[in-house]
C-alpha positions as semicolon CSV with decimal commas, in nm:
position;residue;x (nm);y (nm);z (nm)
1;X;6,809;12,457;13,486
2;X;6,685;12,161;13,270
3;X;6,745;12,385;12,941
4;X;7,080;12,497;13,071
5;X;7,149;12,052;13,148
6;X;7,038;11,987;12,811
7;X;7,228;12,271;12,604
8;X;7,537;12,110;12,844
9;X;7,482;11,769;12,691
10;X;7,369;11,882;12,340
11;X;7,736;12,011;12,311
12;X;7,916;11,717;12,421
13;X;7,792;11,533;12,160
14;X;8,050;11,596;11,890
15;X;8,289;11,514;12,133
16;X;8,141;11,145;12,209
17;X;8,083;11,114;11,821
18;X;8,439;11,159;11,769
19;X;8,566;10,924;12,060
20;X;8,393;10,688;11,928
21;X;8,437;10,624;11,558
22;X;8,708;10,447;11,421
23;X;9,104;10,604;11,430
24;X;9,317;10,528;11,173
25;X;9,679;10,486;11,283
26;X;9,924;10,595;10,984
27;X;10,312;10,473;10,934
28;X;10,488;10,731;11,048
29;X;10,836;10,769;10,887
30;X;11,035;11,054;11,012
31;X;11,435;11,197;10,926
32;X;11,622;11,379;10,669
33;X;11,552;11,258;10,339
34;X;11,226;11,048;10,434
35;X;11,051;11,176;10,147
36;X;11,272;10,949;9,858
37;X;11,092;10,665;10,050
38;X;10,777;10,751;9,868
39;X;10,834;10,477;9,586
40;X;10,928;10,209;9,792
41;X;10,620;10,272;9,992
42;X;10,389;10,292;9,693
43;X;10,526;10,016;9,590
44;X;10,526;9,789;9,920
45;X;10,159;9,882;9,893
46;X;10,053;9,772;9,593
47;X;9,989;10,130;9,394
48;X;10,060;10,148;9,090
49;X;9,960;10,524;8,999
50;X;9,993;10,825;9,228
51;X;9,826;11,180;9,222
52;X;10,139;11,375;9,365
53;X;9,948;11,724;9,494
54;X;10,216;12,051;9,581
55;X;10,201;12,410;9,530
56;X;10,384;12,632;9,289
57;X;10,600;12,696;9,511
58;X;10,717;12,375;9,589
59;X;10,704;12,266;9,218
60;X;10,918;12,570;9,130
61;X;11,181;12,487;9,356
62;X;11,201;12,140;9,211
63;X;11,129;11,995;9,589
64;X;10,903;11,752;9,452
65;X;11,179;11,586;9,237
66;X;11,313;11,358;9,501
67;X;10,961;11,197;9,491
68;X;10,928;11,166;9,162
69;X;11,242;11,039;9,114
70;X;11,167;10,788;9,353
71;X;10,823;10,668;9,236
72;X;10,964;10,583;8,903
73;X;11,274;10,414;9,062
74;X;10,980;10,144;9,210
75;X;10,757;10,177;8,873
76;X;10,511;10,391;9,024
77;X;10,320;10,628;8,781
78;X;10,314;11,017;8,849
79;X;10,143;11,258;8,771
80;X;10,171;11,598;8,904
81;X;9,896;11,845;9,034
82;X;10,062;12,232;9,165
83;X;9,799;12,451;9,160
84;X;9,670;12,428;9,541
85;X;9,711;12,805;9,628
86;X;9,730;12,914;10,033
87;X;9,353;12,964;10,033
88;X;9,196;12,656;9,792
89;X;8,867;12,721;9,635
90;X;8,649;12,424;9,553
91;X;8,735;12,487;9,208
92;X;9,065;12,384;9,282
93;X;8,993;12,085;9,451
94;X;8,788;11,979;9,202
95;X;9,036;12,020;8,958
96;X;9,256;11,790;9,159
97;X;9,004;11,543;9,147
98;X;8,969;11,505;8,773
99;X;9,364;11,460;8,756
100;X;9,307;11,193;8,968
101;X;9,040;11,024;8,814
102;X;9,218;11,124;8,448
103;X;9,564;10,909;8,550
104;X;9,369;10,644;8,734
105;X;9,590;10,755;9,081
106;X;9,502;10,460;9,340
107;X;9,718;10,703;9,589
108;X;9,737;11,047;9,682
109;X;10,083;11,196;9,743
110;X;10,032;11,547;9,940
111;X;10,373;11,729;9,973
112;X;10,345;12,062;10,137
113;X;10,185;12,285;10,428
114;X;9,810;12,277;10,544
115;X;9,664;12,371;10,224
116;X;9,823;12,106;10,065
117;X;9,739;11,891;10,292
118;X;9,416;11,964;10,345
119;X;9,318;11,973;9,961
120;X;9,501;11,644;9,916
121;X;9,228;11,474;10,199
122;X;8,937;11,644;10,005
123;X;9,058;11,516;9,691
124;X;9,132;11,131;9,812
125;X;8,743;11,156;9,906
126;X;8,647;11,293;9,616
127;X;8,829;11,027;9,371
128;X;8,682;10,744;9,579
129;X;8,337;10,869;9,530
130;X;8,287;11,103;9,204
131;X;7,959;11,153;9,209
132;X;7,934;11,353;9,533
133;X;7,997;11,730;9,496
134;X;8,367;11,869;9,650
135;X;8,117;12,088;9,941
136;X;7,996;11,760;10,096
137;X;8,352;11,706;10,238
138;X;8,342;12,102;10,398
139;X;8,063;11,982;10,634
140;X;8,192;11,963;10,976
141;X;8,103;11,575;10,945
142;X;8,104;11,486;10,661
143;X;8,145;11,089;10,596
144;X;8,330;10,922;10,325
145;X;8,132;10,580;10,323
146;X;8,402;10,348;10,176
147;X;8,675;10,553;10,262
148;X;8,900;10,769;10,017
149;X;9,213;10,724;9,834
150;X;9,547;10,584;10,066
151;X;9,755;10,912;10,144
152;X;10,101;11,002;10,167
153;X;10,146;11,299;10,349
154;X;10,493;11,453;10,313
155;X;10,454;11,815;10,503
156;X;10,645;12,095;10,505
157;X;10,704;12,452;10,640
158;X;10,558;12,725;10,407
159;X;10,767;12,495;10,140
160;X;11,032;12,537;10,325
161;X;11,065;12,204;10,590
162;X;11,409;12,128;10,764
163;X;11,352;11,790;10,624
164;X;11,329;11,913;10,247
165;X;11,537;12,209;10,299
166;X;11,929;12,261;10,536
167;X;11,899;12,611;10,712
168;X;12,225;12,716;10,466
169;X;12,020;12,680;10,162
170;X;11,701;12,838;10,293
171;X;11,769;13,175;10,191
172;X;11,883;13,058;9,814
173;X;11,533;12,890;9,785
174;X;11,381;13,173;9,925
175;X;11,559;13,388;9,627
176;X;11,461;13,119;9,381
177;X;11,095;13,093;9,485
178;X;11,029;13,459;9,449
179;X;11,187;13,478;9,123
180;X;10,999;13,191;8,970
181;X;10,681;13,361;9,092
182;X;10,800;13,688;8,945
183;X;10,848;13,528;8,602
184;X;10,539;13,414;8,616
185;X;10,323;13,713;8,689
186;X;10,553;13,895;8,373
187;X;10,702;14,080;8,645
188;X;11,092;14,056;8,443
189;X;11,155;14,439;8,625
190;X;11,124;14,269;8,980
191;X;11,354;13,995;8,895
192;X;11,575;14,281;8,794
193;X;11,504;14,476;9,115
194;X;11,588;14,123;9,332
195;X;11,922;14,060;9,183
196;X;12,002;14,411;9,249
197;X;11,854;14,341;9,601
198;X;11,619;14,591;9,613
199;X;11,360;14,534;9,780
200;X;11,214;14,845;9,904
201;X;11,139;14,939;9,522
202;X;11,029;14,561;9,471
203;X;10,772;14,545;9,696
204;X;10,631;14,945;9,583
205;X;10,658;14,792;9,204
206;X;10,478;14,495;9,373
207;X;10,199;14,691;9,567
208;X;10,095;14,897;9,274
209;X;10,097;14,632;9,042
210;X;9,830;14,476;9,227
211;X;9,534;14,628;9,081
212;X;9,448;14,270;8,865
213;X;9,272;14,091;9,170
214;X;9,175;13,766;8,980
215;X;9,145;13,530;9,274
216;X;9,483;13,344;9,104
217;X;9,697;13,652;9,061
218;X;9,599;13,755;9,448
219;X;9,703;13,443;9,550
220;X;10,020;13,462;9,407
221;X;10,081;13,861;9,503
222;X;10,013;13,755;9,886
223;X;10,331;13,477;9,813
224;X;10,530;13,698;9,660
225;X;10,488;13,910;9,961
226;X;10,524;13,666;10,210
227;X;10,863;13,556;10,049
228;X;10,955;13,864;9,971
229;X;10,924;13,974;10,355
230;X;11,132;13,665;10,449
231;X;11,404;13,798;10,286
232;X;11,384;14,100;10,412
233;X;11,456;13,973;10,746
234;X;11,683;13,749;10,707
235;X;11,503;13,418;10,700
């Protein structure tokens, strides 16, 4: 009985940890079209460069452009970082790191799903405090003494968010996306086999092609999948 007690109370400890430290509350900002807010709240703040962090996905479809557009409207600095993938590797992260410490971003921007969102945290630690390694901040609790970067989190729905995107244009983006990543693997026979809307021999062309499994080039077969099954059904 007293190991079963103490087990009981061993566990509850994360719990109590958690109640007690500190909660940020964010602004929360909701509505169509939130996201060209982004330079008046950079601004409002005080930043003067931002680290804007997206997928390719988002980055092909030009999504991000709204934000951009807006940052330089409030004479915000940009610069751009699309290579978060579904599944991040630290190597990513730390990537996005050294773009922010390369522009001198006093923000991060995240626009996009989980990943996105979840690299964009990693990397706000990370710029705040360089000389800790990118797997300190995969530790259950890991602390950023000092804090990280502000945020801006913008999210979306695999890229695809009723705020960024009206259900009538969804399946036009959905088109668009898959192209771009076609065109990007050198895949110019499945952008012939989409505009011919054929998608049964797309996504055979697309299975056998799959024999380079680079950790990038899987990555990008799963979205072409993914999109490509989307499609398929209808969105």
């Amino acid at each position: 009985m007293p190991f079963y007690l103490g087990r009981k109370a061993i566990r509850k400890v994360p719990g109590t940890v958690i109640k007690a430290a500190p909660i940020p509350k964010p602004e929360v900002i909701e509505g169509f079209g939130t996201r060209e807010q982004a330079g008046a709240l950079c601004e409002s703040a005080g930043f003067q460069s931002a680290l804007l962090v997206t997928d390719d996905t988002i980055f092909g479809l030009g999504l991000h452009e709204k934000v951009t557009a807006s940052l330089e409207k409030h004479c915000v600095a940009c610069t751009i970082f699309h290579d978060i993938h579904s599944e991040p590797t630290v190597e990513i992260v730390e990537a996005g790191r050294r773009a922010a410490a390369e522009c001198g971003a006093d923000c991060i921007i995240a626009l996009g799903g989980g990943s996105v969102m979840d690299s964009g945290k990693i990397i706000a630690a990370g710029a705040r405090h360089p000389l800790l390694p990118i797997q300190h901040y995969l530790h259950k609790f890991a602390i950023a003494e000092g804090g990280t970067l502000p945020m801006i989190n913008i999210p979306s729905t695999a890229g695809i968010a009723d705020e960024q995107c009206p259900p009538e244009k969804a399946s036009d983006l959905l088109l668009l996306a898959l192209k771009n990543l076609l065109e990007k693997c050198g895949l110019e026979q499945g952008c012939d086999l989409l505009q011919e809307k054929d998608y049964e021999q797309l996504t055979d062309m697309i299975n056998a092609d799959s024999i380079n499994y680079s950790p990038s080039r899987t990555f990008t077969d799963n979205e072409i999948r993914m999109l490509l099954d989307q499609i398929r059904r209808g969105y």
